[in-house]
BAFIRO-934397 format. One record per residue: residue number from 1; x, y, z of N, C-alpha, C in turn. Coordinates in steps of 0.02 Angstrom, whole numbers, plus 50000, padded with zeros to 5 digits. Example, Ala and Ser with C-alpha at 12.3 -4.5 7.8 and 13.67 -1.06 7.14 Angstrom:
REM residues 2
k;n.xx;n.yy;n.zz;ca.xx;ca.yy;ca.zz;c.xx;c.yy;c.zz
1;50660;49716;50390;50615;49775;50390;50660;49835;50390
2;50642;49888;50354;50684;49947;50357;50645;50002;50394
//
This chain:
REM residues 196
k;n.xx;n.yy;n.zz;ca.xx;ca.yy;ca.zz;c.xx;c.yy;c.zz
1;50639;49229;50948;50584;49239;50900;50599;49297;50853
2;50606;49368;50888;50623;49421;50841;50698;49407;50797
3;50736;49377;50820;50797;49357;50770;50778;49314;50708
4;50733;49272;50696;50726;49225;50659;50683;49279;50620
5;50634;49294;50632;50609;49329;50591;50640;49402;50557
6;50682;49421;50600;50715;49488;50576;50761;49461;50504
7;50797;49374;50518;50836;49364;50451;50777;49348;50399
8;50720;49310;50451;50654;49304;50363;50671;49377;50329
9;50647;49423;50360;50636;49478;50332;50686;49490;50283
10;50743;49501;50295;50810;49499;50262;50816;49482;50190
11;50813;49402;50238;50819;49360;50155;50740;49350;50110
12;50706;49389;50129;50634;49390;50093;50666;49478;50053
13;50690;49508;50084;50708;49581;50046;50753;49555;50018
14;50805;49538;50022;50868;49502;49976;50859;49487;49915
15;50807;49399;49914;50765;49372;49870;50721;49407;49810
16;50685;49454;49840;50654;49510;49802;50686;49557;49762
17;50743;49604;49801;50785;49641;49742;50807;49590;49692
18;50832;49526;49695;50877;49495;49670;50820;49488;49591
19;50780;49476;49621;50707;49436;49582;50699;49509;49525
20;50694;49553;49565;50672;49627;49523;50745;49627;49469
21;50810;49630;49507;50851;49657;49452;50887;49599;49399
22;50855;49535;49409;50864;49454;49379;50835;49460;49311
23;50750;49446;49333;50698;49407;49320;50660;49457;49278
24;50599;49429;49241;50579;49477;49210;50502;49503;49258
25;50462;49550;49231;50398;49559;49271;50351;49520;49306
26;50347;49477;49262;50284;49421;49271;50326;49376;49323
27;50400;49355;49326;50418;49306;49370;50433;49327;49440
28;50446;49395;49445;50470;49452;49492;50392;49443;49539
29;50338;49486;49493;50285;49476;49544;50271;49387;49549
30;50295;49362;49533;50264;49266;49582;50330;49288;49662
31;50374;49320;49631;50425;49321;49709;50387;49352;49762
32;50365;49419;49732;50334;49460;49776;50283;49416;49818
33;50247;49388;49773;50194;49334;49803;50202;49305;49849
34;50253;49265;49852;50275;49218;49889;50298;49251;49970
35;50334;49301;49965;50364;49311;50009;50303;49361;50044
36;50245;49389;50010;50186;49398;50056;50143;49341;50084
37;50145;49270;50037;50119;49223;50076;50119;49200;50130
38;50202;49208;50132;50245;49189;50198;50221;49237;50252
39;50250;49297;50247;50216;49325;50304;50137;49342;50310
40;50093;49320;50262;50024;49299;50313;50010;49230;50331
41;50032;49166;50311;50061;49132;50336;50070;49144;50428
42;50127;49167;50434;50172;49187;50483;50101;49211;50550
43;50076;49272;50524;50029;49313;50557;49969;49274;50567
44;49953;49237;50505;49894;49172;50509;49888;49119;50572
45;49951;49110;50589;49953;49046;50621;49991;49072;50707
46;50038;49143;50698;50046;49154;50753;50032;49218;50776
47;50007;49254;50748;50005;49321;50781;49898;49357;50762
48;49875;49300;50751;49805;49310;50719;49771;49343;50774
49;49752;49411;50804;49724;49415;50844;49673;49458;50836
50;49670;49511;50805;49590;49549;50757;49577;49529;50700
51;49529;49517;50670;49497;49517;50617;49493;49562;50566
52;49499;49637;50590;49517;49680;50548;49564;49669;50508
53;49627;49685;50560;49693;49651;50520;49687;49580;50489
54;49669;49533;50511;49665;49475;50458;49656;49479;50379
55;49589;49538;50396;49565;49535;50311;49597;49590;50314
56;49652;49643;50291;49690;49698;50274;49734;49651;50254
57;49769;49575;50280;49837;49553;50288;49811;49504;50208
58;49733;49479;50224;49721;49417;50167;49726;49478;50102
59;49690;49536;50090;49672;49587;50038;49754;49594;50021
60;49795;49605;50066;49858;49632;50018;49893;49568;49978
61;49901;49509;50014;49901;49450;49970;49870;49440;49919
62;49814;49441;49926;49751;49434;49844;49785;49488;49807
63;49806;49540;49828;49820;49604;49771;49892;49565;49754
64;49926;49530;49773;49985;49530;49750;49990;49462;49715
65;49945;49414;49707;49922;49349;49691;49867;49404;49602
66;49846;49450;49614;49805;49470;49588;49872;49503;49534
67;49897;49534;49538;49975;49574;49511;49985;49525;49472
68;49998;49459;49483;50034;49441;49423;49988;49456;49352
69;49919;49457;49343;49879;49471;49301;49848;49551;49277
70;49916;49577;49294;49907;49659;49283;49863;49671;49221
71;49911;49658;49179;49906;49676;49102;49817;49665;49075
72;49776;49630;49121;49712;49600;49096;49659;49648;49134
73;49644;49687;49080;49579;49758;49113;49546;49743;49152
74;49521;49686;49155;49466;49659;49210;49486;49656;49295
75;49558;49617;49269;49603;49600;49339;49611;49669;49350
76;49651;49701;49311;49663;49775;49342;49609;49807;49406
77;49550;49815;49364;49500;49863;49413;49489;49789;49475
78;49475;49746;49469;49505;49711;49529;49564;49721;49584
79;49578;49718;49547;49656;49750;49567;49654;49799;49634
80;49633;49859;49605;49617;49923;49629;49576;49910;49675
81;49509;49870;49695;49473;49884;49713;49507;49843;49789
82;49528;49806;49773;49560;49731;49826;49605;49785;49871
83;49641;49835;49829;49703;49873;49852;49670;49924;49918
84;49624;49956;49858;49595;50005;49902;49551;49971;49960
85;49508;49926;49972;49493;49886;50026;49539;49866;50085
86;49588;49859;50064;49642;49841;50130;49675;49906;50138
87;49670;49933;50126;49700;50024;50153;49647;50023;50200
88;49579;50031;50169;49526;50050;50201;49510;49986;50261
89;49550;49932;50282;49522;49889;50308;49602;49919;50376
90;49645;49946;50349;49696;49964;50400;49680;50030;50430
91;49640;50054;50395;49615;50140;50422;49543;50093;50462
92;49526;50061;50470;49464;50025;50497;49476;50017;50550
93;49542;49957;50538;49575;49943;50627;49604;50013;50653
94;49627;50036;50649;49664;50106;50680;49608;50159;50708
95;49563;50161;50687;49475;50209;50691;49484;50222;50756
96;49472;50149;50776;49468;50176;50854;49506;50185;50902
97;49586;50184;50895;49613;50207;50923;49621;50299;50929
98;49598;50327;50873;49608;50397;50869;49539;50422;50873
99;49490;50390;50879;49418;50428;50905;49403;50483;50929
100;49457;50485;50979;49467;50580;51004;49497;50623;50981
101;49519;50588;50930;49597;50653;50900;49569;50717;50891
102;49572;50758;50906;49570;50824;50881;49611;50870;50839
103;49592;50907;50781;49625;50937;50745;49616;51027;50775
104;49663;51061;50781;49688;51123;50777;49687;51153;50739
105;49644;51226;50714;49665;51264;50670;49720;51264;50627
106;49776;51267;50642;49858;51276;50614;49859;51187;50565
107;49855;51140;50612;49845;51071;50566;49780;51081;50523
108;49738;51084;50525;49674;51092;50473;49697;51113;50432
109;49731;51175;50431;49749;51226;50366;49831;51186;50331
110;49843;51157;50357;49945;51114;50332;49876;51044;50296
111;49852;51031;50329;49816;50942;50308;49810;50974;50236
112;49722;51031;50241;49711;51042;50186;49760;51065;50142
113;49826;51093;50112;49848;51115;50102;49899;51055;50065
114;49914;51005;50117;49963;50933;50071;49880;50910;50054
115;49846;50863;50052;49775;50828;50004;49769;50893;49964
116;49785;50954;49961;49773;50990;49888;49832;50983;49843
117;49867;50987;49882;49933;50952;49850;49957;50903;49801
118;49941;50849;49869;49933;50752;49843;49884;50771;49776
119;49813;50794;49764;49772;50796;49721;49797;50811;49653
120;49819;50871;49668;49846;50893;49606;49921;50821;49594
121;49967;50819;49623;49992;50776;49589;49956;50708;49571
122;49921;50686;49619;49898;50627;49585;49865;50640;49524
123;49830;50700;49481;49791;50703;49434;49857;50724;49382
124;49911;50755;49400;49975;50748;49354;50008;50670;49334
125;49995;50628;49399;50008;50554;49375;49961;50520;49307
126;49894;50540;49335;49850;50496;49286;49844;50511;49210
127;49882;50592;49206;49877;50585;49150;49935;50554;49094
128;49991;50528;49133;50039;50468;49117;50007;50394;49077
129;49921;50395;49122;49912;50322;49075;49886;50331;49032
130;49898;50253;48998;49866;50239;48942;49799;50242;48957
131;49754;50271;48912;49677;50264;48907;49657;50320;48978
132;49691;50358;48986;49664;50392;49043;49590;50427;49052
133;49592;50465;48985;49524;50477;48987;49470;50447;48956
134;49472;50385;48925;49458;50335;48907;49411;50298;48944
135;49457;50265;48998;49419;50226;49033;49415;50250;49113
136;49347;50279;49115;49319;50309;49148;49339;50257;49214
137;49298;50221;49220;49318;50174;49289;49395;50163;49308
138;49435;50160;49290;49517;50157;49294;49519;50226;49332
139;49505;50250;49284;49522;50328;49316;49497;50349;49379
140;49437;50334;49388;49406;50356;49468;49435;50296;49500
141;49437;50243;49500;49494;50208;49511;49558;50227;49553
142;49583;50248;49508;49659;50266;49534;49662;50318;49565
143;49610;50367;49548;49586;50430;49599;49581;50426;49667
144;49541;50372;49668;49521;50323;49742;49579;50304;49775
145;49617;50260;49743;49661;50238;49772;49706;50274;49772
146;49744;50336;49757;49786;50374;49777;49778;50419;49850
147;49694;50427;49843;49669;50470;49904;49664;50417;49975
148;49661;50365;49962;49648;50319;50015;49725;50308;50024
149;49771;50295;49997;49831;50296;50016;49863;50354;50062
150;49827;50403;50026;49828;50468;50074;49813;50464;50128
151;49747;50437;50142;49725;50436;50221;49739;50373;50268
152;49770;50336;50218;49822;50281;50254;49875;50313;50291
153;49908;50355;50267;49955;50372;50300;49952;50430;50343
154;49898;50487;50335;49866;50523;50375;49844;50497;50439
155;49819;50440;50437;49790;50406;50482;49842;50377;50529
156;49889;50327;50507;49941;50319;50556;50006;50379;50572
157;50024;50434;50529;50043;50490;50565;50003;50500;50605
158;49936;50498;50618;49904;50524;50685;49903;50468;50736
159;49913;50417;50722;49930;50371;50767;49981;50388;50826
160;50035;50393;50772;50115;50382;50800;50125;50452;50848
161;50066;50519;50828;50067;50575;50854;50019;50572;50924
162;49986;50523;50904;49938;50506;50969;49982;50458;51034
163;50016;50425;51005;50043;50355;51056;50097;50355;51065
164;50165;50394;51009;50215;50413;51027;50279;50356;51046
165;50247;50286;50989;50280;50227;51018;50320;50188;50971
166;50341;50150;50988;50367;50093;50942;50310;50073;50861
167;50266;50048;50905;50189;50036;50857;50179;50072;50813
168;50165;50132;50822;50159;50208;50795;50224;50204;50748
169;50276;50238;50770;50338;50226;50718;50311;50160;50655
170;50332;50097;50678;50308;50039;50618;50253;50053;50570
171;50200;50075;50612;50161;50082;50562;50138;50167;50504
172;50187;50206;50525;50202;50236;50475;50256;50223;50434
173;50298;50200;50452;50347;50184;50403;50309;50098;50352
174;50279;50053;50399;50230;50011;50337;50205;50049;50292
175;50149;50099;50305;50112;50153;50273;50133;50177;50219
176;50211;50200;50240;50265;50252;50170;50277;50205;50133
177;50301;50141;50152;50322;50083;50110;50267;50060;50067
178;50205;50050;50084;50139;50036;50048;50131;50073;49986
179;50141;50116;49997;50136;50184;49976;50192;50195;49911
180;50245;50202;49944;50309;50193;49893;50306;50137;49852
181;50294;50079;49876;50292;50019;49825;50249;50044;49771
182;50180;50086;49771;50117;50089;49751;50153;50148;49686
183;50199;50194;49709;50215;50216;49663;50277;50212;49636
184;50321;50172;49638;50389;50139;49625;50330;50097;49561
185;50285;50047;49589;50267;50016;49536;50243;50067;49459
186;50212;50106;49498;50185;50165;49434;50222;50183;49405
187;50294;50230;49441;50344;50224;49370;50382;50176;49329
188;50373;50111;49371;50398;50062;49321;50365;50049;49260
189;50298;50049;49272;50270;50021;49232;50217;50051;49184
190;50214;50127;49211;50185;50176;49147;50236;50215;49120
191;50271;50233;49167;50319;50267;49129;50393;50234;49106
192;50378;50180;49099;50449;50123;49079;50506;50166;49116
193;50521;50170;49168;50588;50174;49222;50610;50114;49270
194;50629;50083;49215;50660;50009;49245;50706;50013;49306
195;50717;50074;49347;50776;50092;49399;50715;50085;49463
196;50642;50101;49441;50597;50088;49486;50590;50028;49493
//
């Protein structure tokens, strides 16, 4: 089982660079598409076992079914909102595993200290777009969704610090990848860096 899927994976990453350094934008994200269909697909039919995750797994599909229609303001704040829902639908499922976590003086003061951080850069990103102060909703927007990405990955670092496992590991490194894609796409595509 894990072999077959370890080459999906493969040739679904393969397929994709190939697609990114080929193809142009619009045909690139139908690849991306596809190869998220597949794996909810995959999870749909064999591995369906919370509901949480179901709708986190259907939301990142719609966002990437939703992607090909970037360029259209409407889709956009769609966009965002679909995005930020399945962060918030993966910090949903994870809740209760860390119910007891406790924070320490010494972590309180490092947390606050990166989210003042993350803040300030994310408000150095936004002012990269077009219409930034413009369009008010975009902007709290992307505000949102930079901070929820934040606590996406806050959230499963405390996982992996709680459980210390295999699980834990994957799902911070999903998290960084979420994450990285989220801003790999941003410099591609506000700041024209076609190497992103």
């Amino acid at each position: 089982m894990k072999s077959w899927f370890g080459l999906l994976v493969l040739i679904m990453i393969v397929a994709n660079v190939l697609a990114i350094y080929y193809l142009d934008p619009i045909t690139d994200r139908w690849f991306r598409l596809l190869a998220t269909v597949v794996f909810f697909l995959i999870f749909l039919f064999m591995y369906n076992t919370d509901k949480r995750l179901l709708i986190a797994f259907f939301l990142l599909t719609l966002f990437d079914g939703l992607l090909i229609f970037y360029e259209d303001s409407i889709v956009r704040y769609i966009i965002y909102v679909v995005r930020i829902s399945a962060y918030l639908a993966i910090i949903n499922f994870l809740y209760p595993y860390l119910s007891r976590l406790r924070l320490n003086f010494i972590t309180f003061i490092i947390t606050t200290f990166i989210i003042a951080l993350d803040i300030y850069m994310l408000h150095d990103m936004a002012i990269y777009i077009p219409g930034y102060r413009v369009d008010t909703l975009f902007t709290i927007l992307f505000y949102t969704m930079g901070l929820v990405s934040l606590a996406l990955v806050a959230t499963c670092i405390s996982y992996l610090n709680r459980y210390a496992d295999a699980k834990g590991f994957l799902l911070v490194v999903i998290s960084i990848c979420l994450v990285l894609s989220d801003l790999t796409f941003y410099n591609a595509y506000y700041l024209d860096f076609d190497v992103f």
